[in-house]
Each structure stands twice: as structure tokens, then as C-alpha cells.
SELO-629639 format. One record per residue (C-alpha): residue number from 1; residue in three letters; x, y, z. Coordinates in nm, 3 decimals. Last residue first. Example, Ala and Ser with C-alpha at 12.3 -4.5 7.8 and 13.67 -1.06 7.14 Angstrom:
% residues 2
@nr=2, rest=SER, u=1.367, v=-0.106, w=0.714
@nr=1, rest=ALA, u=1.230, v=-0.450, w=0.780
END
This chain:
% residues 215
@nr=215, rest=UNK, u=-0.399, v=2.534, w=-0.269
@nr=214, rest=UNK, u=-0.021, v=2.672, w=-0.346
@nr=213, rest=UNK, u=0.010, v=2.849, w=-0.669
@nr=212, rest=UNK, u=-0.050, v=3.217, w=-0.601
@nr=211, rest=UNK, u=0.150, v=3.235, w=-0.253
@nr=210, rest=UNK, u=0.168, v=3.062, w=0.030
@nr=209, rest=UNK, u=0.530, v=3.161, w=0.198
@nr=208, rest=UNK, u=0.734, v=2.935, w=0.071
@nr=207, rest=UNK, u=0.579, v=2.950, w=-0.282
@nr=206, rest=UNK, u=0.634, v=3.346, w=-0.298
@nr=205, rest=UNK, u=1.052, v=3.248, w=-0.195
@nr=204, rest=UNK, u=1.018, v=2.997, w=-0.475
@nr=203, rest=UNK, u=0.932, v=3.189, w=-0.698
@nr=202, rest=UNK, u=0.904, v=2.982, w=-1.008
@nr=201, rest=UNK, u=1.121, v=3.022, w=-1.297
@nr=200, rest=UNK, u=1.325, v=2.671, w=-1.239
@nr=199, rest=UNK, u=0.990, v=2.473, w=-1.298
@nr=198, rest=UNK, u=0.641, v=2.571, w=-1.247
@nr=197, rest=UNK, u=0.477, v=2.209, w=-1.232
@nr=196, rest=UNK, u=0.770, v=2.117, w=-0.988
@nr=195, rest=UNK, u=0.736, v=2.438, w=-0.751
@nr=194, rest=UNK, u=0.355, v=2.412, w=-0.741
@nr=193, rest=UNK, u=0.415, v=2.038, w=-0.623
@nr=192, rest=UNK, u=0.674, v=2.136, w=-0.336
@nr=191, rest=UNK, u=0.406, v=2.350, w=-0.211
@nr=190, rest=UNK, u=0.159, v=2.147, w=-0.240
@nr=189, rest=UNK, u=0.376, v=1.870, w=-0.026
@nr=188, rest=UNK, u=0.708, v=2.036, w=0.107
@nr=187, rest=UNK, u=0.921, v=2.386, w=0.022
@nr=186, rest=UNK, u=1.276, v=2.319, w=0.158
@nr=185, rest=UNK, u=1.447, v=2.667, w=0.178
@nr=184, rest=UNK, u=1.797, v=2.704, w=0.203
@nr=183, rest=UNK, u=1.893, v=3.119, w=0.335
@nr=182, rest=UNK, u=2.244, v=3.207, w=0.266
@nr=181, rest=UNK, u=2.585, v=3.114, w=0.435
@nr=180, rest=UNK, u=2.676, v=3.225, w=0.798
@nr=179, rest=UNK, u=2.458, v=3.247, w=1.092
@nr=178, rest=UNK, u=2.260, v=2.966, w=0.901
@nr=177, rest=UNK, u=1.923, v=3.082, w=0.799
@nr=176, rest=UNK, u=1.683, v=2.718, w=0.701
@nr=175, rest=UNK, u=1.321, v=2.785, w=0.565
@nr=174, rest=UNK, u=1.098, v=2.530, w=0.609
@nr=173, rest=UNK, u=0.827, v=2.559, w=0.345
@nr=172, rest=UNK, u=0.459, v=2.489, w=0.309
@nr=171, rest=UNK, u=0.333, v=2.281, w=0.613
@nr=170, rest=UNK, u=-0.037, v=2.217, w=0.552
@nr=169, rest=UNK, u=-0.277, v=2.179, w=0.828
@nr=168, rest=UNK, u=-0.430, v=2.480, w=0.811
@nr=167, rest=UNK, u=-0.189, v=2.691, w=0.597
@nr=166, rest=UNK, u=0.202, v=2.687, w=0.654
@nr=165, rest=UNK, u=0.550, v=2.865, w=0.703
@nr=164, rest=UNK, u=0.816, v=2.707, w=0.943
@nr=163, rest=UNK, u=1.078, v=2.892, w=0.980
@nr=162, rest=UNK, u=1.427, v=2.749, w=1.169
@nr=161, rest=UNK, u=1.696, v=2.990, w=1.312
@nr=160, rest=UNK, u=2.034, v=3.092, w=1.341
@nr=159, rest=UNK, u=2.185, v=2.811, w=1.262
@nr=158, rest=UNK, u=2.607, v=2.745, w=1.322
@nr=157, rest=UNK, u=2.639, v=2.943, w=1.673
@nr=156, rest=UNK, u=2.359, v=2.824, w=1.788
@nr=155, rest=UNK, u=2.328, v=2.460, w=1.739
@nr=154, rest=UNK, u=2.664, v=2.484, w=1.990
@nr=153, rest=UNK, u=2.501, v=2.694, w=2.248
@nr=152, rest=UNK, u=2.239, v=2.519, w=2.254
@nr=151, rest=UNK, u=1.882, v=2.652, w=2.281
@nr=150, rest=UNK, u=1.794, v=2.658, w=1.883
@nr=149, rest=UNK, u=1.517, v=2.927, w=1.728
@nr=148, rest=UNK, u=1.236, v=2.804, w=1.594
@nr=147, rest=UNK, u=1.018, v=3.059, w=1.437
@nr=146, rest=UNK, u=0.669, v=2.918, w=1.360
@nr=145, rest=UNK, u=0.429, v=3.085, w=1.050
@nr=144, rest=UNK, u=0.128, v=3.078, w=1.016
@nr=143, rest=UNK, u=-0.171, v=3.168, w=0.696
@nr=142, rest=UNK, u=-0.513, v=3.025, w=0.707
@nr=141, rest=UNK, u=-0.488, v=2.954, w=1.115
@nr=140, rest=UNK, u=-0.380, v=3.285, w=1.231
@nr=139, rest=UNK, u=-0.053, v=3.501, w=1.162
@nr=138, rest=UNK, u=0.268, v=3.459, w=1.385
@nr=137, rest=UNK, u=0.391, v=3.174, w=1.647
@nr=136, rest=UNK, u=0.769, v=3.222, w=1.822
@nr=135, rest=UNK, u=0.895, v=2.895, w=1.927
@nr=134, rest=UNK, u=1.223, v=2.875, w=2.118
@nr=133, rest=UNK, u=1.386, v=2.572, w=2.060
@nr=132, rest=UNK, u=1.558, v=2.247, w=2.206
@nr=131, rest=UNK, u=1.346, v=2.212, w=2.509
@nr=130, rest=UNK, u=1.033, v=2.359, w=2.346
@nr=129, rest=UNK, u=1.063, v=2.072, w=2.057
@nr=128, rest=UNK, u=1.021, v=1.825, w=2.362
@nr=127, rest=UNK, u=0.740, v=1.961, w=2.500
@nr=126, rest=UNK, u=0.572, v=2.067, w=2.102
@nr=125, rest=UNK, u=0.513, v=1.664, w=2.032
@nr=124, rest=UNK, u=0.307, v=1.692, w=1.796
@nr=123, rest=UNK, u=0.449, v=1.361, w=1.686
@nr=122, rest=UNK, u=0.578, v=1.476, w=1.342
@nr=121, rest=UNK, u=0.719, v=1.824, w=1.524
@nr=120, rest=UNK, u=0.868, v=1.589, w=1.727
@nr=119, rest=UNK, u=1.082, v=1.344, w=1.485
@nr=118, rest=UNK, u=1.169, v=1.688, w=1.261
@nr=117, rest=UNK, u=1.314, v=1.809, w=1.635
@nr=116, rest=UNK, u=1.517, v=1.471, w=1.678
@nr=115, rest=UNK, u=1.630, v=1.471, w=1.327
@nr=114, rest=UNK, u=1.700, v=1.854, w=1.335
@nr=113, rest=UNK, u=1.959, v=1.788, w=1.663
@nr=112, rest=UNK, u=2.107, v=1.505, w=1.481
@nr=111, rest=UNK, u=2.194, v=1.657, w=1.167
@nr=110, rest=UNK, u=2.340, v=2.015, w=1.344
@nr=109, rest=UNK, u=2.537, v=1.727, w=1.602
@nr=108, rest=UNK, u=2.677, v=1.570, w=1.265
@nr=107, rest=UNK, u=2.963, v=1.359, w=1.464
@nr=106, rest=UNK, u=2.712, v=1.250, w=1.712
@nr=105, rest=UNK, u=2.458, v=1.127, w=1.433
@nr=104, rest=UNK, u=2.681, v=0.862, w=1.363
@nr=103, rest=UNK, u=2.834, v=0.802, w=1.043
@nr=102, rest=UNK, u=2.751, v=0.557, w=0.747
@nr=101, rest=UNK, u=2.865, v=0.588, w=0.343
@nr=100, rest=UNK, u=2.712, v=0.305, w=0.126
@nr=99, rest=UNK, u=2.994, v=0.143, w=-0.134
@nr=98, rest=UNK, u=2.917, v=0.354, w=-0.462
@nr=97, rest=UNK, u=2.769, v=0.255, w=-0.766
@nr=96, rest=UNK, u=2.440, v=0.366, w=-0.707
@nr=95, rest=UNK, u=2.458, v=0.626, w=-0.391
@nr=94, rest=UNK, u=2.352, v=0.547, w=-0.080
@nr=93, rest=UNK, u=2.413, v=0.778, w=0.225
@nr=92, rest=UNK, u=2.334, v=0.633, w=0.581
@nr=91, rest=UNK, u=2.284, v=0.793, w=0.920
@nr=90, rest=UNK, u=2.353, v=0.672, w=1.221
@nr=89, rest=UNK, u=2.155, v=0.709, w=1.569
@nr=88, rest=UNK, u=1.943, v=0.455, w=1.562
@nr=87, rest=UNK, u=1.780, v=0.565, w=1.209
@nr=86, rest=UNK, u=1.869, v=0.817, w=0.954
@nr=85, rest=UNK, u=1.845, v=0.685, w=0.578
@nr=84, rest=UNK, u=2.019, v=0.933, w=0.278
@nr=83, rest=UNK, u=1.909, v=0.862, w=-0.088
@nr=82, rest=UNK, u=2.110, v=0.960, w=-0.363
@nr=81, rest=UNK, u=1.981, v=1.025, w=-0.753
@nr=80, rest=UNK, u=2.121, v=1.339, w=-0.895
@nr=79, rest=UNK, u=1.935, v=1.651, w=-1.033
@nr=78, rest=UNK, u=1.667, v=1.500, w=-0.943
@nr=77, rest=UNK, u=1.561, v=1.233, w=-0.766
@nr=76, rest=UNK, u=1.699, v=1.254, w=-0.412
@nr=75, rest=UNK, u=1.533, v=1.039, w=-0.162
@nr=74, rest=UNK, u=1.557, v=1.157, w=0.234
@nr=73, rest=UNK, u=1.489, v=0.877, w=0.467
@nr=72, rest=UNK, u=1.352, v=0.957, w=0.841
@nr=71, rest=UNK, u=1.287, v=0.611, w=1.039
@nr=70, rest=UNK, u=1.217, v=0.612, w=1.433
@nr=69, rest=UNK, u=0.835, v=0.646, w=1.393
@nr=68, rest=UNK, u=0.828, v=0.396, w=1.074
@nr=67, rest=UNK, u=0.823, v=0.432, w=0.695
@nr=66, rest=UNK, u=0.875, v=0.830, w=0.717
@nr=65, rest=UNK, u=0.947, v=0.936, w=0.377
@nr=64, rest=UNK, u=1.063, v=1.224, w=0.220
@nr=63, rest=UNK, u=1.059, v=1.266, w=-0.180
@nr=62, rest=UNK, u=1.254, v=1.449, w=-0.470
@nr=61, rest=UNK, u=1.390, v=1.754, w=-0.600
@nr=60, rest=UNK, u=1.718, v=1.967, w=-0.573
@nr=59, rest=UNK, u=1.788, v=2.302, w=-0.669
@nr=58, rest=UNK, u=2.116, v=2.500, w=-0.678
@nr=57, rest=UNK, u=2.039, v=2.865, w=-0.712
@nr=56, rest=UNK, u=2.251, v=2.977, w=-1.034
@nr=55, rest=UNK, u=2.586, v=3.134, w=-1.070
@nr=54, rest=UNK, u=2.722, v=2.916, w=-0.695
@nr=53, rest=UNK, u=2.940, v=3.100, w=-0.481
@nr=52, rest=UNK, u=2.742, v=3.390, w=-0.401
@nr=51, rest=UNK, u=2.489, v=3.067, w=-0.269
@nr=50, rest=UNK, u=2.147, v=3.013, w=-0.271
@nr=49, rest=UNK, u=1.959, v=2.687, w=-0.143
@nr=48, rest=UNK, u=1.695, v=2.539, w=-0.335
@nr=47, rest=UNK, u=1.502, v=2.217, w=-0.154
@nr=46, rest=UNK, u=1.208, v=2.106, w=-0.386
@nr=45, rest=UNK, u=1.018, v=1.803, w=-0.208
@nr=44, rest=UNK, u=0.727, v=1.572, w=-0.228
@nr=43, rest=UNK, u=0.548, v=1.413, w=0.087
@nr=42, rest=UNK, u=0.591, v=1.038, w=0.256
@nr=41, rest=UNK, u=0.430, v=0.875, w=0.532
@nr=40, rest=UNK, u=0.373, v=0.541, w=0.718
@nr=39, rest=UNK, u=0.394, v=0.678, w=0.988
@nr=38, rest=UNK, u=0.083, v=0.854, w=1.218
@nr=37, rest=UNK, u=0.026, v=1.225, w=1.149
@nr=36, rest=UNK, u=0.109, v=1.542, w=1.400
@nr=35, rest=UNK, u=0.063, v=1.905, w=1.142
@nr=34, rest=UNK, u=-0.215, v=1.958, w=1.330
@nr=33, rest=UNK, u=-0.097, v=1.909, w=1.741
@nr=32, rest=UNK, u=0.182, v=2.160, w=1.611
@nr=31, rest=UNK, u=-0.012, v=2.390, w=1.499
@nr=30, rest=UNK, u=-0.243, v=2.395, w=1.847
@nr=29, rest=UNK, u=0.099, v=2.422, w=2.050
@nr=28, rest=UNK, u=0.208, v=2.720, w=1.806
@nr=27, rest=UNK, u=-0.093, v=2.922, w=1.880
@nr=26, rest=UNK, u=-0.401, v=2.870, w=1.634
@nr=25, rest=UNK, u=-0.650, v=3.156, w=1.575
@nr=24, rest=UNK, u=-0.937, v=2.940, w=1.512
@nr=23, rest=UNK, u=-1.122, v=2.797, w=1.194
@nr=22, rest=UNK, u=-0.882, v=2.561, w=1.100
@nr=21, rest=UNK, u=-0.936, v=2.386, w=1.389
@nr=20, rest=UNK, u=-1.293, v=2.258, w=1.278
@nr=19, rest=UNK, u=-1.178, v=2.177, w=0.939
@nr=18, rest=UNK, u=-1.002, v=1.871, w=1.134
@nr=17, rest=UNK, u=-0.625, v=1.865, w=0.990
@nr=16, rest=UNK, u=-0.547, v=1.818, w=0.628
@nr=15, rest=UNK, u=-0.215, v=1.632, w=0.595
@nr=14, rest=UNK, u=0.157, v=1.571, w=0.699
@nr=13, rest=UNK, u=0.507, v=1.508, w=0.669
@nr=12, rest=UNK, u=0.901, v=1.709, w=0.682
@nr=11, rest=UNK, u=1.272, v=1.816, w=0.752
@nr=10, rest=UNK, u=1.484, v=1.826, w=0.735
@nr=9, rest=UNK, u=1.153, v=1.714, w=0.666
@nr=8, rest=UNK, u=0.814, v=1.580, w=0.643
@nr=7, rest=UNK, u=0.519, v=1.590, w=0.516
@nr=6, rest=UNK, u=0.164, v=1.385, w=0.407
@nr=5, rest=UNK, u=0.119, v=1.168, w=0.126
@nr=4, rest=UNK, u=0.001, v=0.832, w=0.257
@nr=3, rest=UNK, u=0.211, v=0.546, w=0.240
@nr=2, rest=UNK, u=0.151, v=0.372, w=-0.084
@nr=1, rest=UNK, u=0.000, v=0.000, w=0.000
END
């Protein structure tokens, strides 16, 4: 059976929520209750991140999947093929035709510190992404937006913050600001959609935040 399409991601997975809460003014414990869904899932994604370095944003498509609660795999389709399995504390790059790479988690603390936060925000679990984060919530329920901003010291000093941007139920975009390096934003189910059926002219920064094109 094909998991149902949902988010996640570093993120992210999810679906509509009861049209009941998308009628209030949601703070970020009542988004985060929404955007909760049981595994299996799996959602669409277009990740672009800008660089000085680089004469075109680099943008990369494919799919997230979340087979079981302690499972995150990341499936690049396009514009290579790799596909990068986090689970028990390692992580594992596949490539064809190469030997698979694995390294713990501890030795990619920025890795392992989204993996456990993408793991709560998909279990609604807003205690334990409170402990890690600050959470700043803006707009109402058609149109929000969470600020996650990391605790450690460490996380700190290498991301300045997380945004998530959404509708209802939906998650949008994740935008990732480093404290040095440009802005990568990973723009998930509709969103993600929009982006492909638009192409490399599509805004992706009007996308993220639920513009024309996103249901």
C-alpha cells in the first residue's frame, strides 16, 4: 500500500487537519498538534539553497518518507539520484555505484539535533521541541508561520533559526538561515508540487510563503 502523502523534513510530513481547527487563531501548540500524522508517510520536495558561490540557485527535488516512527529517509531524484536513511543514531548515504557511506549522528550534532526536532514536530510533540527551541507563532490559522530558534550553544552558533511557514494543516516551506551562508528553503507537499509544475522560474521564496500556486 503507498504510504500516505503527508510531510516531512529536514525536515518534513503531513495532511489536512479537522476543518474545525482551522477555523481558530491557532498558537504554536495547536499547529503543532495539526501538522502530528501517524507513519507510514511520505510528501514531495524542492530544496533550493542560494549561494554567491554558486551562478545559479542550486535546486534539488525528490521525496521524504517516514516508513516507521524512528525512520527519516531523504530520496533525491533529481538533479542526482542519492538517498540518505537516519535511524538509531547513524545515518546512511547510498549512492548507485558507490559502497554506502555511514556516520553517527554525534559527529553531525546540526543533523542530529534537526532529526530529533523533525521526529517531534511529526508527533506533535511541542514539550520536547520547546526544550531544544524557542517557538515564536505569527498570523492565524489560514496563513502561520513558527520561528524556531535553537537553545544550545553549539546549534547556535552554526543556525540561526528554523521557519516554518504553513496553511491549516499544511506545512509549506521550512526555511533554514545559518549564521553564515544564505537562506535554504525546503518547500514540502503542495508546495513542493507548485514548484515542480512551475519549474526553475518559479518563486520559490512566494511559494514558501503561500502564494498564487499553493492550494
Amino acid at each position: 500500500m503507498r504510504p500516505r502523502r503527508c510531510w516531512p523534513a529536514a525536515c518534513l510530513l503531513l495532511a489536512m487537519a479537522p476543518s474545525a481547527w482551522a477555523q481558530a487563531s491557532p498558537d504554536s501548540g495547536a499547529i503543532l498538534r495539526a501538522l502530528a500524522r501517524p507513519v507510514p508517510a511520505a510528501t514531495p520536495f524542492v530544496e533550493v539553497r542560494e549561494s554567491q558561490m554558486l551562478k545559479a540557485p542550486l535546486r534539488v527535488s525528490g521525496e521524504y518518507r517516514r516508513p516507521d516512527a524512528g525512520t527519516l529517509v531523504r530520496e533525491v531524484r533529481a538533479p542526482y539520484a542519492e538517498t540518505t536513511t537516519i535511524r538509531d543514531g547513524e545515518a546512511v548515504l547510498a549512492r548507485a555505484g558507490k559502497p554506502d557511506r555511514r556516520f553517527p549522528l554525534a559527529r553531525a550534532p546540526e543533523l542530529a539535533a534537526l532529526h530529533g526536532s523533525f521526529g517531534a514536530l511529526l508527533a506533535g510533540d511541542a514539550e520536547t521541541l520547546r526544550r531544544h527551541y524557542t517557538i515564536d507563532a505569527q498570523g492565524g490559522a489560514d496563513r502561520w508561520s513558527l520561528r524556531l530558534v535553537p537553545r544550545d550553544p553549539k546549534l547556535a552558533a552554526r543556525l540561526r533559526d528554523l521557519v516554518l511557514h504553513g496553511r491549516g494543516a499544511d506545512l509549506h516551506c521550512i526555511e533554514n538561515t545559518p549564521v553564515k551562508g544564505d537562506v535554504q528553503r525546503t518547500l514540502t507537499g503542495v508546495a513542493a508540487e507548485a514548484a515542480i509544475r512551475a519549474g526553475d522560474a518559479a518563486d520559490i521564496a512566494a511559494l514558501c510563503r503561500g502564494g498564487a500556486g499553493v492550494g
